[in-house]
Gaussian input, Z-matrix of N, CA and C with variables (Angstrom, degrees):
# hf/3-21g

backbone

0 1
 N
 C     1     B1
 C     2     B2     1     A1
 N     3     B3     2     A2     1     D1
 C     4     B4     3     A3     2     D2
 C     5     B5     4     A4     3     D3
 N     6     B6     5     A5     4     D4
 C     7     B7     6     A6     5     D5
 C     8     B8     7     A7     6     D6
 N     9     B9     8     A8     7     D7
 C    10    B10     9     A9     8     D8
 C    11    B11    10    A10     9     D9
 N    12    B12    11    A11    10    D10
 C    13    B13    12    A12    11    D11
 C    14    B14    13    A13    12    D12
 N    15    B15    14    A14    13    D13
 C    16    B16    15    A15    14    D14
 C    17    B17    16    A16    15    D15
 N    18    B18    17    A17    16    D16
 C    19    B19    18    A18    17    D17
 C    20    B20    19    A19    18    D18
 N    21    B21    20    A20    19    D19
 C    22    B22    21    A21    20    D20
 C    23    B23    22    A22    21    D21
 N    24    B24    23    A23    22    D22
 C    25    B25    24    A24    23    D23
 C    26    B26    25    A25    24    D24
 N    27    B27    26    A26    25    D25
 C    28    B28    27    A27    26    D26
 C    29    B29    28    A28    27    D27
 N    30    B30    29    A29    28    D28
 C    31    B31    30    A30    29    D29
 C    32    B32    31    A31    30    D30
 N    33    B33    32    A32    31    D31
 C    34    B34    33    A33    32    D32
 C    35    B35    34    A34    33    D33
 N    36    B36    35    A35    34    D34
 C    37    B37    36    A36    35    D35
 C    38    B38    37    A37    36    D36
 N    39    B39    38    A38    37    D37
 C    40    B40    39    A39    38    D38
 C    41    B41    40    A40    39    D39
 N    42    B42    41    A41    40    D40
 C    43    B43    42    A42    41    D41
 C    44    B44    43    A43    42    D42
 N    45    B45    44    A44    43    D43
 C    46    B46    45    A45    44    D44
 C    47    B47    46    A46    45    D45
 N    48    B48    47    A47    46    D46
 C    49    B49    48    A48    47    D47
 C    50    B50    49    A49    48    D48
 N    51    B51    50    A50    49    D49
 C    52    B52    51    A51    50    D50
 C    53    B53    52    A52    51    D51
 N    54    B54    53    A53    52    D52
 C    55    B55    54    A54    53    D53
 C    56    B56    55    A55    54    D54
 N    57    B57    56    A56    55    D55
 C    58    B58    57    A57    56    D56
 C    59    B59    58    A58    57    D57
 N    60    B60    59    A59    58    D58
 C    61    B61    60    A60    59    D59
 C    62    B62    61    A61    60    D60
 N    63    B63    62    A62    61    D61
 C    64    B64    63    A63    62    D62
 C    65    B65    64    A64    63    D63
 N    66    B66    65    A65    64    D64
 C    67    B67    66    A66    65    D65
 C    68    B68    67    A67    66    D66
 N    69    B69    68    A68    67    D67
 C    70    B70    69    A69    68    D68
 C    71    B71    70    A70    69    D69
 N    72    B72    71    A71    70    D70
 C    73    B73    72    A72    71    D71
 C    74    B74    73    A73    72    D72
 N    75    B75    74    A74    73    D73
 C    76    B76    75    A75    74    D74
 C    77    B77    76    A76    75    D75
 N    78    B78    77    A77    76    D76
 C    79    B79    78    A78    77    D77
 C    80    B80    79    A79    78    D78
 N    81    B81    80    A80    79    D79
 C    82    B82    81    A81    80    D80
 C    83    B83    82    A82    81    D81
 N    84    B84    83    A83    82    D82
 C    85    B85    84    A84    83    D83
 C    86    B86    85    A85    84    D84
 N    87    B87    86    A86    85    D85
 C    88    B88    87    A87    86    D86
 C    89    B89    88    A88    87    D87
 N    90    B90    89    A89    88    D88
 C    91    B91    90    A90    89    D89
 C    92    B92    91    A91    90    D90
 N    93    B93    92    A92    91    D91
 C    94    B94    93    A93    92    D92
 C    95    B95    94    A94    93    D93
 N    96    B96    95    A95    94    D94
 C    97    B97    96    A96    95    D95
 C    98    B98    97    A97    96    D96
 N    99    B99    98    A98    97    D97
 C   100   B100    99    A99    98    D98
 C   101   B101   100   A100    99    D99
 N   102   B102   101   A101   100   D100
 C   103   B103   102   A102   101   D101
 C   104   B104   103   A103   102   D102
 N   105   B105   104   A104   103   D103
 C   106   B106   105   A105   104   D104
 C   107   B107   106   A106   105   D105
 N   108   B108   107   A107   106   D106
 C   109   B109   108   A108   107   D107
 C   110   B110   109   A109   108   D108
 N   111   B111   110   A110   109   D109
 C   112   B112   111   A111   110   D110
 C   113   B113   112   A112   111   D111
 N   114   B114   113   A113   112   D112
 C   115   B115   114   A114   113   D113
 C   116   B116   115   A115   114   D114
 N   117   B117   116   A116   115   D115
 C   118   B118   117   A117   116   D116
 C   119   B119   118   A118   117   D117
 N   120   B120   119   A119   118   D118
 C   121   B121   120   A120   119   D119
 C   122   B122   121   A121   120   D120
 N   123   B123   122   A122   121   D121
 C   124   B124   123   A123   122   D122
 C   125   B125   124   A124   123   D123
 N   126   B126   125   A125   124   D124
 C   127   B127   126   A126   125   D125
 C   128   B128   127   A127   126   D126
 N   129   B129   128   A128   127   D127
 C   130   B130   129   A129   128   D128
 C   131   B131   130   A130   129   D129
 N   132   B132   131   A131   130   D130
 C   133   B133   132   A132   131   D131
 C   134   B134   133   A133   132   D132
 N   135   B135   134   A134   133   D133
 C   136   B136   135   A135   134   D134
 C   137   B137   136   A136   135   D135
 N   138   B138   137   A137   136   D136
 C   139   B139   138   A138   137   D137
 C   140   B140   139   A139   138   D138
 N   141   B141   140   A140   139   D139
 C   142   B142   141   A141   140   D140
 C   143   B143   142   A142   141   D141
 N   144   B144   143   A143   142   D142
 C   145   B145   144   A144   143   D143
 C   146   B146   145   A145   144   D144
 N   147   B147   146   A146   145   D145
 C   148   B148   147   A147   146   D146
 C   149   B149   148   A148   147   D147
 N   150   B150   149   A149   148   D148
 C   151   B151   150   A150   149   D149
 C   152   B152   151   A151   150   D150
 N   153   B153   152   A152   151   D151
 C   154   B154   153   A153   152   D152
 C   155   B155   154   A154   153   D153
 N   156   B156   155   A155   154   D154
 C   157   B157   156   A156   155   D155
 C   158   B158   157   A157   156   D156
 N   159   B159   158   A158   157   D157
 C   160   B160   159   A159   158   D158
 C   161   B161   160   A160   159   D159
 N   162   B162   161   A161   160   D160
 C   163   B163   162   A162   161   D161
 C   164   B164   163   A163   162   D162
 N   165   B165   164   A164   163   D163
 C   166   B166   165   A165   164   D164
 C   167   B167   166   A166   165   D165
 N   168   B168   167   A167   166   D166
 C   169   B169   168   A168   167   D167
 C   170   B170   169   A169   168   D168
 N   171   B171   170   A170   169   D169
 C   172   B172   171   A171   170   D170
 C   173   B173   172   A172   171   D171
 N   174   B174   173   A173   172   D172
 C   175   B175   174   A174   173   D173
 C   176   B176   175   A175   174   D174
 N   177   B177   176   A176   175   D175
 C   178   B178   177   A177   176   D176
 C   179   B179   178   A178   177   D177
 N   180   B180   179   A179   178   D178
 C   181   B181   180   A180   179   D179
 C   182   B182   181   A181   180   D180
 N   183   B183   182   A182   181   D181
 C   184   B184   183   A183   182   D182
 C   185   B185   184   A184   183   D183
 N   186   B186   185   A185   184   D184
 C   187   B187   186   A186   185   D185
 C   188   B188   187   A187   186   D186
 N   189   B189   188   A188   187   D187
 C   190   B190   189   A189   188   D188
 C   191   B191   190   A190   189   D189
 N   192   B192   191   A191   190   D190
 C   193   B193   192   A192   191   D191
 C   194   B194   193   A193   192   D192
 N   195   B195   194   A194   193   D193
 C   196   B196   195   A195   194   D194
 C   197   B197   196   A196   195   D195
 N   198   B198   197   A197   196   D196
 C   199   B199   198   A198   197   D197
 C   200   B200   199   A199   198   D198
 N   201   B201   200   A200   199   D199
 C   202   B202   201   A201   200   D200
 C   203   B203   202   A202   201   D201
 N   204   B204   203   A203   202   D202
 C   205   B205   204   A204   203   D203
 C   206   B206   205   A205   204   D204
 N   207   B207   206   A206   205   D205
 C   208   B208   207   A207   206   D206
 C   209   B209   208   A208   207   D207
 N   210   B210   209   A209   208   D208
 C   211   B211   210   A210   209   D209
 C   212   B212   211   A211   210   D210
 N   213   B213   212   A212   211   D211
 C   214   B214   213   A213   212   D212
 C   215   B215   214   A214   213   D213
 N   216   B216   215   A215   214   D214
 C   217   B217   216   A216   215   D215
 C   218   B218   217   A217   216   D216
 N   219   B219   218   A218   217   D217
 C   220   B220   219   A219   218   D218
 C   221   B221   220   A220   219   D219
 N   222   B222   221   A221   220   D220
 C   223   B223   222   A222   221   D221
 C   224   B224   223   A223   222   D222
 N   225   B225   224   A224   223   D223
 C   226   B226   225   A225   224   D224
 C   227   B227   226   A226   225   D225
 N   228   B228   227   A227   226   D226
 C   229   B229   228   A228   227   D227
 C   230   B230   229   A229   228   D228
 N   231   B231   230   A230   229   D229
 C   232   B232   231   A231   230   D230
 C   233   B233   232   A232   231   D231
 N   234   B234   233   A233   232   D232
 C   235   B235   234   A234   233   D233
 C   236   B236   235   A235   234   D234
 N   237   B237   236   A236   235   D235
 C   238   B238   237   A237   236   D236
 C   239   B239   238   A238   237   D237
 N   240   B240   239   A239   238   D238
 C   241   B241   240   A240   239   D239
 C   242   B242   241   A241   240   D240
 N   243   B243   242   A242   241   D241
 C   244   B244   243   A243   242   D242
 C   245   B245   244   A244   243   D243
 N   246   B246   245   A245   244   D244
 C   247   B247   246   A246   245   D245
 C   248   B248   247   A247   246   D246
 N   249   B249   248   A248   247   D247
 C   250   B250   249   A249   248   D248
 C   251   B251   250   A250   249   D249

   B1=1.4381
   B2=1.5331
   B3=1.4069
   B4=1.5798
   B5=1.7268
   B6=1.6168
   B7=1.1679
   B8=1.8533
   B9=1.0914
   B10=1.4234
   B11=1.7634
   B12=1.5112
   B13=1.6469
   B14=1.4347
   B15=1.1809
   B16=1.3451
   B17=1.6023
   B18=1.3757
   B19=1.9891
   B20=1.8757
   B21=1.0026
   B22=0.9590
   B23=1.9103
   B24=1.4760
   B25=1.5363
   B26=1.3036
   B27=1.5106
   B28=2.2864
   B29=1.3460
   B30=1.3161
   B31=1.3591
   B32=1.4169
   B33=1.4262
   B34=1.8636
   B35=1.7562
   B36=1.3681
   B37=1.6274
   B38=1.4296
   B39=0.9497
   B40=1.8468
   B41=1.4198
   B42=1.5181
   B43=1.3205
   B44=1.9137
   B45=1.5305
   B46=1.4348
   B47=1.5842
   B48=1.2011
   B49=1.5186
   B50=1.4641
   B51=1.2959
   B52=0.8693
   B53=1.5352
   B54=1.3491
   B55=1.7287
   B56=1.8128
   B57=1.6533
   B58=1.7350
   B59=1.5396
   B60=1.4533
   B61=1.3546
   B62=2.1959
   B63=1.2158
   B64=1.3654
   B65=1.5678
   B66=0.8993
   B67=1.3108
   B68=1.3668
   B69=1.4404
   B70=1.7040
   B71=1.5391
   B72=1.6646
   B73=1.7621
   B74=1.4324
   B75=1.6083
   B76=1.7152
   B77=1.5106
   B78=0.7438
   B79=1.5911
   B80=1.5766
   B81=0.9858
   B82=1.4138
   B83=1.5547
   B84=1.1276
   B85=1.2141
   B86=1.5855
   B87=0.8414
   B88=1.6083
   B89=1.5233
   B90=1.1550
   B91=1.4991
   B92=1.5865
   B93=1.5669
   B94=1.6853
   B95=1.5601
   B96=1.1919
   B97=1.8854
   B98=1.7547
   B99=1.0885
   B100=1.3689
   B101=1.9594
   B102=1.3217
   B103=1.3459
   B104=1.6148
   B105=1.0322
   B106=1.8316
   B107=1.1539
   B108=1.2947
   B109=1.7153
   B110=1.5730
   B111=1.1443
   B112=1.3924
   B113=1.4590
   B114=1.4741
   B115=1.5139
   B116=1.4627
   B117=1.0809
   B118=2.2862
   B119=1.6537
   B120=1.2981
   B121=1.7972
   B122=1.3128
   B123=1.7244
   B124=1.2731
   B125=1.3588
   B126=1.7291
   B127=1.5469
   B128=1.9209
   B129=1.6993
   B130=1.4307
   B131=1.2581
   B132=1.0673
   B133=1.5987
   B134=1.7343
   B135=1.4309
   B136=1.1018
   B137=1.4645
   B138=1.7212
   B139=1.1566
   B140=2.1122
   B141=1.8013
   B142=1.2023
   B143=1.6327
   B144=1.5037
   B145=1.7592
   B146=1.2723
   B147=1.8305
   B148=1.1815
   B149=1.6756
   B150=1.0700
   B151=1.3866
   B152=1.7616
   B153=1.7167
   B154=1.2246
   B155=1.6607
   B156=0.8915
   B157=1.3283
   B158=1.2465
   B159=1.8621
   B160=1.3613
   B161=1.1781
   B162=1.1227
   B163=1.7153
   B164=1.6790
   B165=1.5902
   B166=1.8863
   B167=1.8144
   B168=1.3305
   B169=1.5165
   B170=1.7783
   B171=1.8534
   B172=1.3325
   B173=1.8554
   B174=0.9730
   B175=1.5291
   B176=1.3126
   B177=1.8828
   B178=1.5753
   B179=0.9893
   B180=1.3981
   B181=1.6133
   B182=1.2748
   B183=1.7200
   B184=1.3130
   B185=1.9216
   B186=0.8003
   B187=1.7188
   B188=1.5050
   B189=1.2224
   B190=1.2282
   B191=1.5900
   B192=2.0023
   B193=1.0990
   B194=1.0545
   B195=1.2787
   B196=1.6836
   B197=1.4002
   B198=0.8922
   B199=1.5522
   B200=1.3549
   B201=1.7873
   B202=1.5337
   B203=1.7187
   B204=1.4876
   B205=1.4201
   B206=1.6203
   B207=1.2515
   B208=1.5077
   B209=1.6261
   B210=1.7799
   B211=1.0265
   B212=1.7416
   B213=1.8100
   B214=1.3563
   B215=1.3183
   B216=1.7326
   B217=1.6076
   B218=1.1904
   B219=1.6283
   B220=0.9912
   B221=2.2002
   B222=1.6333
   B223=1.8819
   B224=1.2851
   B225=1.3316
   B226=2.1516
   B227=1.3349
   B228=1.5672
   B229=1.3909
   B230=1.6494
   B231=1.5399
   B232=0.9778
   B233=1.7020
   B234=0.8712
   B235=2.0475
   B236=1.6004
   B237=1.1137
   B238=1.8694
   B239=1.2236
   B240=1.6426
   B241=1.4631
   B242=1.5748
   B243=1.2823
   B244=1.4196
   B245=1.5584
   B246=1.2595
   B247=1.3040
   B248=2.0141
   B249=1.2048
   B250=1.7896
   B251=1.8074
   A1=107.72
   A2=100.28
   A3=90.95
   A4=118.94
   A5=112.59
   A6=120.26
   A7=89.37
   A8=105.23
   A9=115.19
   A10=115.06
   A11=99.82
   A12=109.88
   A13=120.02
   A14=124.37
   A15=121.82
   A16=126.24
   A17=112.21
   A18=106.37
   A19=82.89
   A20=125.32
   A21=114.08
   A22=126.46
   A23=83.31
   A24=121.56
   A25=93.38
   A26=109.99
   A27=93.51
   A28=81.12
   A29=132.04
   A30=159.60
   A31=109.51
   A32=91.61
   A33=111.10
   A34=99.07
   A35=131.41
   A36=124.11
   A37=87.50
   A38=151.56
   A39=142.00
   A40=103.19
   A41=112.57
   A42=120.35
   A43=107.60
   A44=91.21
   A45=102.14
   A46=111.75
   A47=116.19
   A48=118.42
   A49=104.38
   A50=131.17
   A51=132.88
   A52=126.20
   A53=106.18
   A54=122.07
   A55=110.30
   A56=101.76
   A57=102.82
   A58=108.59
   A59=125.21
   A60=123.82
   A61=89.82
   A62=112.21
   A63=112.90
   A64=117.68
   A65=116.75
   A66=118.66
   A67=138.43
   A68=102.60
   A69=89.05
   A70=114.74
   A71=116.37
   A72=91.96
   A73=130.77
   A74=96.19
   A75=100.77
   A76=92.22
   A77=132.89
   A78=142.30
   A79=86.42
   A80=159.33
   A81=146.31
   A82=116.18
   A83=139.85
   A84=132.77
   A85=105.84
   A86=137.93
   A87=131.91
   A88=99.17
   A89=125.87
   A90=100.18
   A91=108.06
   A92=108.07
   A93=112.91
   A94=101.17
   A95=120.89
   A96=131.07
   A97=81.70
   A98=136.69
   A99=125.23
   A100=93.55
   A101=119.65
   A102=108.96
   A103=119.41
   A104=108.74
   A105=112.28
   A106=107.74
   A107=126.14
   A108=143.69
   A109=95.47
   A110=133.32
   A111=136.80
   A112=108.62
   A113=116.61
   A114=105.10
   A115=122.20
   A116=102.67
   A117=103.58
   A118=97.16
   A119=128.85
   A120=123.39
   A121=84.05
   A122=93.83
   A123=127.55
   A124=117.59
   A125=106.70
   A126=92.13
   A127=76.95
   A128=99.87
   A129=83.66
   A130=113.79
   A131=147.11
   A132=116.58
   A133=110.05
   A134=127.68
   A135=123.50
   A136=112.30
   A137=112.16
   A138=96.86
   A139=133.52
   A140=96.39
   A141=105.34
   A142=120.75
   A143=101.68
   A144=113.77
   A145=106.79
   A146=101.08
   A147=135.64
   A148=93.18
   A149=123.98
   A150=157.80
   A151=89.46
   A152=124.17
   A153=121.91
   A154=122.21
   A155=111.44
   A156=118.27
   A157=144.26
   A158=112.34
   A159=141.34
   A160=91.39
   A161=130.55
   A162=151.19
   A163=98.00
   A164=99.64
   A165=85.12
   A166=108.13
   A167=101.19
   A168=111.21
   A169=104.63
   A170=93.43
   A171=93.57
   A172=133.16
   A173=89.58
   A174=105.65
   A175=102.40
   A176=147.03
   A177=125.09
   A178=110.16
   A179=144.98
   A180=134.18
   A181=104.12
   A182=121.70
   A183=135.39
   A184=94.13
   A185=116.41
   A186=113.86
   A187=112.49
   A188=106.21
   A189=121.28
   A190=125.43
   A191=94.55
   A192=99.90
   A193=135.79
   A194=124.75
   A195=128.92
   A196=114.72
   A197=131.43
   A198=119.49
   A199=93.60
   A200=125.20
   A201=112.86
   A202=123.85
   A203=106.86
   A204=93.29
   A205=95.29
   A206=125.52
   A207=125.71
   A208=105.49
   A209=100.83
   A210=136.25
   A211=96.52
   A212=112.79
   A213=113.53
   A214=129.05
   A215=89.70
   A216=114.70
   A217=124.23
   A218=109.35
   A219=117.11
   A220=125.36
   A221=82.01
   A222=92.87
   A223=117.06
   A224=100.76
   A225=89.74
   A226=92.33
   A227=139.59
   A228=114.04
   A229=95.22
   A230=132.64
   A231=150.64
   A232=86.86
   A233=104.91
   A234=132.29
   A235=93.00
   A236=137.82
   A237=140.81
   A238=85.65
   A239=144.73
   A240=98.70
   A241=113.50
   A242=111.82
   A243=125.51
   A244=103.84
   A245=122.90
   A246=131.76
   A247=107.51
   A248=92.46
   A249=91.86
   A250=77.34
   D1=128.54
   D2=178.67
   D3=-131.94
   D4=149.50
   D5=-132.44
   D6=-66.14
   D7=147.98
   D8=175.55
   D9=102.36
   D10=-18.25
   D11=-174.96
   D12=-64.61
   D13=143.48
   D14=161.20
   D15=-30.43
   D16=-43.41
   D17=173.90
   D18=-64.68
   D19=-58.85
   D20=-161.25
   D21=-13.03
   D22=-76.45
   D23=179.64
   D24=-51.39
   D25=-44.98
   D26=-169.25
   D27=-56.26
   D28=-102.90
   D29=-164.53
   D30=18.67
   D31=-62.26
   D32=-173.00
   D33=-81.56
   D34=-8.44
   D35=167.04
   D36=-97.90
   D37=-36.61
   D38=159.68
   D39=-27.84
   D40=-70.30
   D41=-150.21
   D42=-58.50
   D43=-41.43
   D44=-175.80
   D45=-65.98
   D46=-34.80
   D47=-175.15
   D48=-77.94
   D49=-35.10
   D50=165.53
   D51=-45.12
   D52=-58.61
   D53=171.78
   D54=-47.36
   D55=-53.31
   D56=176.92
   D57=-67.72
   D58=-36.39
   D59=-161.51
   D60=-66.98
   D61=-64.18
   D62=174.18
   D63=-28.46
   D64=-71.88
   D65=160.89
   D66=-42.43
   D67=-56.89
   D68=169.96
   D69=-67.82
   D70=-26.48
   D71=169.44
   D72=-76.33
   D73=3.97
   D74=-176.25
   D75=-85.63
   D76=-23.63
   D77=-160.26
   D78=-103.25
   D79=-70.95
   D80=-177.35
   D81=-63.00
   D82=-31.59
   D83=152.56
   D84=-61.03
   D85=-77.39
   D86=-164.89
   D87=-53.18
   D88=-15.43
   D89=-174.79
   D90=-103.89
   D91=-10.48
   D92=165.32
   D93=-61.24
   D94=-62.92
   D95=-160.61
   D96=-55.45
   D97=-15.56
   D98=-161.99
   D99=-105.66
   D100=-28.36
   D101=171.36
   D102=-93.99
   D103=-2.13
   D104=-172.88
   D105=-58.27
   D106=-50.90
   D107=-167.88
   D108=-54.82
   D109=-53.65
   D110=179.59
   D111=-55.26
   D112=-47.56
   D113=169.88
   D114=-52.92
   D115=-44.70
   D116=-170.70
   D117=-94.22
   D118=15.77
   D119=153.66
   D120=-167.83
   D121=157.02
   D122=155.32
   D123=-116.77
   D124=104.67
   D125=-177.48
   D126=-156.43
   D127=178.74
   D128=-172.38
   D129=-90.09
   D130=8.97
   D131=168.55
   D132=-89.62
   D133=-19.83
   D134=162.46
   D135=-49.94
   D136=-61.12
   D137=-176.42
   D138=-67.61
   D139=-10.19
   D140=150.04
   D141=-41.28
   D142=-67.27
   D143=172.82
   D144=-3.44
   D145=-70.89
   D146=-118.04
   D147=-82.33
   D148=-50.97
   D149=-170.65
   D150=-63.47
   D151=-52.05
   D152=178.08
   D153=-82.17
   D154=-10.69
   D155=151.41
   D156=-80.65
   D157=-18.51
   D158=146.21
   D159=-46.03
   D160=-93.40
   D161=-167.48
   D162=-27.40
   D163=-72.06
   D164=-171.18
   D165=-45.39
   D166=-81.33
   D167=162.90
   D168=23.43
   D169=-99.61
   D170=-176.03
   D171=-74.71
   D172=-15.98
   D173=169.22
   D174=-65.39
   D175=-72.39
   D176=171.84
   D177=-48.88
   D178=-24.68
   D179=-174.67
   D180=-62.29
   D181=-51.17
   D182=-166.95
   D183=-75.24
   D184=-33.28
   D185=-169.36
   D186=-101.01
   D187=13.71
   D188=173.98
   D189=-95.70
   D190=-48.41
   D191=160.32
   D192=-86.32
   D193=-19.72
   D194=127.26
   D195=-15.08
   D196=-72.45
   D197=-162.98
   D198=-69.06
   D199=-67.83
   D200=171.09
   D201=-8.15
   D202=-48.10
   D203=-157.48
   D204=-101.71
   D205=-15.18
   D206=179.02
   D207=-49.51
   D208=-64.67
   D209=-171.00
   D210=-36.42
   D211=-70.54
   D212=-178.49
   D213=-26.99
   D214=-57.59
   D215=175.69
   D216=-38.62
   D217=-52.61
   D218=-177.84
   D219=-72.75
   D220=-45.39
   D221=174.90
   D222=-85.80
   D223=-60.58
   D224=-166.36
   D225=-68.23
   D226=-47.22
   D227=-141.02
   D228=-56.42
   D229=-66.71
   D230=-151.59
   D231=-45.09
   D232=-67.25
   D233=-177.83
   D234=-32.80
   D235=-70.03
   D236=171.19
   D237=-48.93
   D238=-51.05
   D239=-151.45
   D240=-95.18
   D241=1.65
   D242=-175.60
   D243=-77.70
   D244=-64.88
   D245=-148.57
   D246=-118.16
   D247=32.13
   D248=-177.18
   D249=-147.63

């Protein structure tokens, strides 16, 4: 494989999707264990939970693709303008 090649470029959009995909399920699992309690009672600090697990939830989704697109910004763009 050589630097500038097409596997190349997949590889390094692998790596990056990879990094956000990790993350947003760390961020979606922790924010389920954070809504469960609301399922087996309804009272308010469960539904506090519930409300904070919304929050993680969409907050790694949003900081996920954040890093995704930082990440881009930062590698391929430079990466297209070097070797194309």
């Amino acid at each position: 494989m050589e630097l500038g090649s097409a596997e190349h470029k997949h590889k390094l959009i692998n790596g990056i999707l990879k990094v956000a995909l990790k993350t947003a399920s760390l961020g979606l699992i922790l924010g389920v264990l954070l809504m469960i309690p609301s399922l087996l009672r309804d009272n308010t600090f469960a539904n506090g939970l519930a409300y904070a697990g919304s929050a993680v939830v969409i907050g790694s989704l949003i900081w996920a693709g954040w890093i995704a697109f930082r990440k881009y910004q930062r590698i391929i763009k430079p990466f297209d303008e070097t070797f194309n």
